[in-house]
N, C-alpha and C positions, 0 to 999 in steps of 0.2 A: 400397828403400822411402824412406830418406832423402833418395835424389836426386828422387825422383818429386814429395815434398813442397816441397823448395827450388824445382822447376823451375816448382808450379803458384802456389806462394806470390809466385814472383817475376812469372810471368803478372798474377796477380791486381793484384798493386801498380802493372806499368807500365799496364793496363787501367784500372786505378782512379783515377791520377793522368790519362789522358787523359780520360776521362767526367767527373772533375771537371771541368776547366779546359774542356770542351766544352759541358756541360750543363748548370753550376751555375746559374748566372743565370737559363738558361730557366725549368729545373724551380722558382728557389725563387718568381718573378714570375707564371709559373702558378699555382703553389700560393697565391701572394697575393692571385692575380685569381680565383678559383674559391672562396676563401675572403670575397671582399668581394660575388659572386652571392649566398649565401650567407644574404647580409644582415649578417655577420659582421666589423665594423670592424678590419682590421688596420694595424699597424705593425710591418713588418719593416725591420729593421735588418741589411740585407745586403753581402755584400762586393760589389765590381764586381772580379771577378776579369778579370785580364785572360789573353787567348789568347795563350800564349808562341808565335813564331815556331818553325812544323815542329813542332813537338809530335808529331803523327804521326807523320811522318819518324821521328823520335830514338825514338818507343815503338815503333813497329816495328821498329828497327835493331839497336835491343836488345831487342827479343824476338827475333831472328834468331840475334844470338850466343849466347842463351841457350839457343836448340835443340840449335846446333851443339854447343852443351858440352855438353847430356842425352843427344843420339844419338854424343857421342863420335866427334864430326868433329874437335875440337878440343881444345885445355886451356885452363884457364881462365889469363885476362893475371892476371901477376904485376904488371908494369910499368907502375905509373901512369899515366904520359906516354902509354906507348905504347894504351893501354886508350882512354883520354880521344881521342886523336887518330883512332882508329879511329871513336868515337862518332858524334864533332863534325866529321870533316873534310866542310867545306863545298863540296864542290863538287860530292860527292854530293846533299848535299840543295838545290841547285840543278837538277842535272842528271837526279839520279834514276838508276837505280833504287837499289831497298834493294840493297849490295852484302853479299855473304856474308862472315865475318870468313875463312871456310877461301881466300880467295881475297885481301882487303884486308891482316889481318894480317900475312899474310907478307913481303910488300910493307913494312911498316912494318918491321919486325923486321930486315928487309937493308939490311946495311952500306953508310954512301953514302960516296962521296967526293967531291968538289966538283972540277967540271973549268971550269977560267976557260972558256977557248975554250965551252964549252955553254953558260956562263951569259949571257956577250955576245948567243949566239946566239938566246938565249931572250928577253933582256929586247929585242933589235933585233924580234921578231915578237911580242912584247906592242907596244912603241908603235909598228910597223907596222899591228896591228891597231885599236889605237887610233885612229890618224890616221886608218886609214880610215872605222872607225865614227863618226866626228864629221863624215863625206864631206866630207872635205879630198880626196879620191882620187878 
């Protein structure tokens, strides 16, 4: 019962923070503009809320990990860092899609070690890629 409430409460909040930042403006300039039909002089004094970058993205991403932890795919991150990086890693929210944490987490969670020889290899096909996208190629 307890979990059922955490999982609809947290529903509601990333829900509720997207419908703000998506609709505030319209609904309160409507309501200003349907209030001045009206015949009714207003002055509102509103925010100009602005549209955070992916907002979508990030509220569904986290509404995904929070499934996983209701239906007990997962446990819940203890580990800031690694929590946070799950969120925000941006190459998802470039490239899409919403990735599962049962699938990303773990991925985080695994021990790296740094191999010179890969990193050479990696940064020579970044500005390989580079040069070409600027078609110098």
């Amino acid at each position: 019962m307890q979990k059922r409430f955490w999982l609809w409460l947290s529903i509601g909040v990333n829900l509720g923070f997207l419908c703000f930042f998506k609709y505030y403006n319209f609904f309160v300039s409507s309501f200003a503009d349907g209030l001045s039909l009206l015949g009714l002089k207003t002055n509102f004094w509103t925010l100009s809320v602005i549209l955070p970058v992916g907002i979508s993205f990030y509220t569904f991403h986290g509404l995904s990990y929070i499934i996983d932890i209701y239906k007990d795919r997962i446990k819940p991150e203890r580990n800031v860092v690694e929590y946070s990086l799950f969120v925000s890693f941006f190459p998802l929210l470039v490239a899409g899609p919403i990735e599962r944490a049962t699938h990303l987490l773990p991925q985080v969670k695994k021990e790296r070690v740094f191999d010179y020889d890969n990193g050479i290899n990696g940064l020579r096909q970044i500005l390989w890629g580079l040069f070409k996208k600027n078609g110098y190629c």
